[in-house]
N, C-alpha and C positions, 0 to 999 in steps of 0.2 A: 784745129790742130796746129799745133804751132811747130817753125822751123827749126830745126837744132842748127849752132852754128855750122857745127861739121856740115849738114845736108846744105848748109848756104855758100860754102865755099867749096864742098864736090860743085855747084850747080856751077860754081864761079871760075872753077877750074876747066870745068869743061866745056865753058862758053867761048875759054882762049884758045882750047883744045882742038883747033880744028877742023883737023883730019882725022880726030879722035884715035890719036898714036899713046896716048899714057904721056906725052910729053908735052911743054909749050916748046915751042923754036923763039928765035929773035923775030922772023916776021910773021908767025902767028899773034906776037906782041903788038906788033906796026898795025898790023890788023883789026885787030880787035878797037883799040884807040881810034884808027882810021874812020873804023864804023861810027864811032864816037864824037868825029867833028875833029879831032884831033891830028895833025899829020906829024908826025913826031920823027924826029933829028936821029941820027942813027945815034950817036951821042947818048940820049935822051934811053933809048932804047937796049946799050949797051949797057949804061949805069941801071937799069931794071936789073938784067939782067948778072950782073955781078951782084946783084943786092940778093936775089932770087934761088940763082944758081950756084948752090952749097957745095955741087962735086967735082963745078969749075967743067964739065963735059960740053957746054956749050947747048943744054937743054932741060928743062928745068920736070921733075918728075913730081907726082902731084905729093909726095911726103915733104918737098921742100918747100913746096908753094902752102903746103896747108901748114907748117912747120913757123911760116914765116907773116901768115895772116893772122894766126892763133894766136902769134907771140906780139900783137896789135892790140889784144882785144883783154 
């Protein structure tokens, strides 16, 4: 059975996902990277984050995140 992308970017959304709030935050971001080897510059972490966050609220809901990997692919 194969993955659809949608089901690969729900799994991707909700692996940033926390505290599994429907939201990522800036340091759910730091985080996730973090786990990653990466310790990332808040800098680094801001520009995601403007790139991500379509409603400018300062949290990124998974229509924008999927809105913005989809538009990758």
């Amino acid at each position: 059975m194969s993955t659809s992308l949608s089901d690969e970017i729900l799994a991707f959304f909700k692996a940033y996902d926390k505290d599994n709030s429907g939201f990522i935050t800036p340091d759910e971001i730091a985080q996730v990277l973090k786990e990653y080897g990466y310790t990332a510059p808040d800098q680094d972490v801001k520009e995601l984050m403007d790139q991500l966050d379509k409603d400018k609220n300062g949290r990124v809901n998974y229509e924008e995140f999927y809105n913005s990997i989809a538009a990758r692919y």
